[in-house]
N, C-alpha and C positions, 0 to 999 in steps of 0.2 A: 932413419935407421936407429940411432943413438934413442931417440923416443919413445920405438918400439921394443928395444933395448931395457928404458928403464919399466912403463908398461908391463912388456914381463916378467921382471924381478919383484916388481909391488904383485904382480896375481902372485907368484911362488910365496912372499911373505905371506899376504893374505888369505891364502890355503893353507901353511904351517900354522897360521894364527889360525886359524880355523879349527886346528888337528889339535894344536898344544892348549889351548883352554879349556877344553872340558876335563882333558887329562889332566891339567893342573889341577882344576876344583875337582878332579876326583880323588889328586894326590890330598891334597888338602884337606878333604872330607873323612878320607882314610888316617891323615896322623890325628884327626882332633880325636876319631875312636877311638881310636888306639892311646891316647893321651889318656882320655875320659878313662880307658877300661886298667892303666898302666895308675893313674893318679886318682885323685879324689875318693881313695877308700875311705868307710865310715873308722873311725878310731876311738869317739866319743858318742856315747848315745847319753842325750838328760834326759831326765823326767821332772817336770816342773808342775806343782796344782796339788802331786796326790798324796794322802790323809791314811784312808784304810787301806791302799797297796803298796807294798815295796816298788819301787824303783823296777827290779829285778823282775817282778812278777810283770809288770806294764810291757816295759823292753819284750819278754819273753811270749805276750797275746800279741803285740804289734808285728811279729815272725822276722825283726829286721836283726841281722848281727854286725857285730865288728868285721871288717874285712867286705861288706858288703858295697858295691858300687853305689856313691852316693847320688848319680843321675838317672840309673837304673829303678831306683827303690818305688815301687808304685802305693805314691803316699793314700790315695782313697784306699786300697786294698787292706794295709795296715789300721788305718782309722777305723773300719771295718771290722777287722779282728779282735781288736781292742774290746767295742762295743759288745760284740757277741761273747767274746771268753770271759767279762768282766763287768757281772751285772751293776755294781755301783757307779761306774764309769756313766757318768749322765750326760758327755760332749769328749772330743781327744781332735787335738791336730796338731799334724806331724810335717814340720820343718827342714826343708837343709840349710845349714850356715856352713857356708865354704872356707878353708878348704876343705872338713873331714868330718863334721859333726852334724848329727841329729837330734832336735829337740823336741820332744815329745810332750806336749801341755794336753792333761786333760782336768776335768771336773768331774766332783764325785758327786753323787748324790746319796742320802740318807732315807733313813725308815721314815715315816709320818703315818703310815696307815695299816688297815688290812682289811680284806673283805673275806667272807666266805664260799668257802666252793668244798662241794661233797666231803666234808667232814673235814677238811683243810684249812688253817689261817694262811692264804699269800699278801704278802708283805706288800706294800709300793709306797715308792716314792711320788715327790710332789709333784710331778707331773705321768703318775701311774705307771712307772716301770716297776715291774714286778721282781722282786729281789730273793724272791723261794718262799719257802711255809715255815714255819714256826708254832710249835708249842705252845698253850695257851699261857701259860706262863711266862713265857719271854715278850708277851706283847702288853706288858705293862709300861706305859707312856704312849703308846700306839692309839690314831684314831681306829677305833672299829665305824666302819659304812657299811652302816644296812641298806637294804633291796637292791644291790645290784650284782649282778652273778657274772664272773667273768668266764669267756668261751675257749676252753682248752687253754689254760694260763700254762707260760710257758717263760722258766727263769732268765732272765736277763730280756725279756720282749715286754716291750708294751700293753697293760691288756686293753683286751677286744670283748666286747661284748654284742649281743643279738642288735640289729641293725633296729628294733624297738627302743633300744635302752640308748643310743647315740647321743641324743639329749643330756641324758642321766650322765653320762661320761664326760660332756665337754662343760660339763658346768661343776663336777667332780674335779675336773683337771684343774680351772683357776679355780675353784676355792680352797681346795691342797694346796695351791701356790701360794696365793695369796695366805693363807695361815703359814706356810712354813717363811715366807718373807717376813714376816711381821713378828714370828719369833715366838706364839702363840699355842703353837702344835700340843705341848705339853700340857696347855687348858682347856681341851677341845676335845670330849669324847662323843660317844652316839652320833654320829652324822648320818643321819636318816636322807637317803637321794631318793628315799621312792618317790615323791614329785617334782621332775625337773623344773618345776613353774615357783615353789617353793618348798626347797629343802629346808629341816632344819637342825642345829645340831646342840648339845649342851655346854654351857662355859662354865668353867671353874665351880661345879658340881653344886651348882646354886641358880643357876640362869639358863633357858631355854630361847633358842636366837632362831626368828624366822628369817631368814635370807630376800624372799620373793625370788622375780627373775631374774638369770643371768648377765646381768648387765650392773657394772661399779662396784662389782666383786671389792676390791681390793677398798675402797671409798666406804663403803660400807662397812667395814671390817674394822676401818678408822674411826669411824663414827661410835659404834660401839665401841669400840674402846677406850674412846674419851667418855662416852655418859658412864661406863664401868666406874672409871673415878671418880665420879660425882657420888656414886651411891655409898651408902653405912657399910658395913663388913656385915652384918645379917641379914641384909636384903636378899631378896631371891624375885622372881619370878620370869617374866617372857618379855622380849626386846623382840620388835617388830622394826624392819628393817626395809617393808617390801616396795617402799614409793623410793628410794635410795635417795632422797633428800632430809627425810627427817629420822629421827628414832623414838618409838611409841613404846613406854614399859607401860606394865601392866603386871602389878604385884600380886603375890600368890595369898 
C-alpha cells in the first residue's frame, strides 16, 4: 500500500513537471523579449571608413535611429539602403556592439573613368559603378573608354551592357582596378575596349600600351611600369604587353 502510495505521488509530480516546463520556458522566453524590447536600445550609431559623406548622411541612407531596438535592426536591409541612396559607397557593414551601439563601416569609392551614352558623360568607378553624368569639363583627370555603351545606366548601379560586349566589361572592370591600385589613373587616358582580346589605352601622353588578353592584368601593368623608368623623358612610342611575360617597345 505505502508503495502504491509513493507510485502515486511520483505520477502527480511527473504530470506537474510535465505541466510547469513548458510554461516555464514560455515564462522565460517572454521576459528575455520583453528584456530585449525594455533594454538594448541603439544610443550610439559610428560611422567608420567615410571620406565624401558625412557621418549624418550614411546613418540617415542606413534607415536606422537612436531608440531603435538593437536586435531587431535588419542589418542586410540597411547595408542595402546605404548602397542604393549613396552611389560612392563601393561596400558598408553594419554591426551591433552591446550593449547600445551601431557601427557602421563602409568604403567609398572614386571617379576613374567615363564612358558615353547618347550625349551623356557617366562617371564609374574602378570597378564600374556608375556615379551620374557630368559635363565635359569636369572630366578632366578622368579615363574616357571608348566602344563600350552602357544599357539604360542608372546612378548608383553597376553598368550593364548588351550581353555581346560581356567581355569588353569584365576585362574593363580589372583593368580600372588594377590602374586605380597602382595609383596610375591620372596617367591613363583613351582606353579603347573595342577589343576584348586586346585593348589598348594611352600613358602619360607619350606612350600607347597594348594590353593583349585578359589574364595578369595587374602583372602587366607592373611591368610597364618599371620599363617606363628605363626610358629618356622624350621617348614616345607603343609598349606591347600581350604574352604578359615580356614588354616589347617599339619607338615612334
Amino acid at each position: 500500500m505505502a508503495n502504491r502510495d509513493r507510485y502515486g505521488v511520483a505520477r502527480k509530480k511527473k504530470k506537474r513537471n510535465a505541466f510547469f516546463a513548458p510554461l516555464a520556458f514560455l515564462l522565460i522566453c517572454v521576459a528575455l523579449v520583453f528584456g530585449m524590447g525594455v533594454f538594448f536600445r541603439v544610443q550610439t550609431i559610428e560611422v567608420v571608413g567615410n571620406v565624401e559623406y558625412p557621418p549624418e548622411t550614411i546613418i540617415e541612407a542606413s534607415g536606422i535611429d537612436e531608440g531603435d531596438n538593437l536586435f531587431f535592426i535588419n542589418q542586410a536591409s540597411a547595408v542595402s539602403r546605404i548602397n542604393a541612396r549613396l552611389p560612392l559607397v563601393e561596400s558598408a557593414r553594419v554591426e551591433r556592439s552591446l550593449p547600445n551601439k551601431i557601427i557602421i563601416t563602409v568604403q567609398e569609392s572614386s571617379a576613374v573613368a567615363y564612358v558615353d551614352w547618347e550625349g551623356q558623360f557617366w562617371i564609374l568607378t574602378g570597378n564600374c559603378k556608375l556615379l551620374g553624368t557630368a559635363p565635359m569639363e569636369e572630366l578632366t583627370g578622368l579615363i574616357h573608354v571608348a566602344n563600350l555603351t552602357p544599357v539604360e545606366p542608372e546612378e548608383g548601379a553597376f553598368m550593364e551592357v548588351e550581353s555581346a560586349d560581356e567581355l569588353k566589361l569584365s576585362y574593363l572592370k580589372s583593368l580600372l582596378s588594377s590602374i586605380e591600385e597602382l595609383g596610375i589613373a591620372a596617367d591613363v587616358t583613351d582606353l579603347d575596349i573595342s577589343n576584348p582580346a586586346n585593348p589598348t589605352f594611352r600613358y602619360l601622353g607619350r606612350f600607347t600600351v597594348r594590353m593583349g588578353s585578359n589574364d595578369n592584368t595587374d602583372y602587366k601593368l607592373r611591368m610597364l611600369l618599371s620599363a617606363v623608368m628605363t626610358m629618356g623623358a622624350e621617348e614616345a612610342g607603343t609598349f606591347n604587353l600581350s604574352d604578359g611575360l615580356h614588354v616589347y617597345f617599339v619607338p615612334d
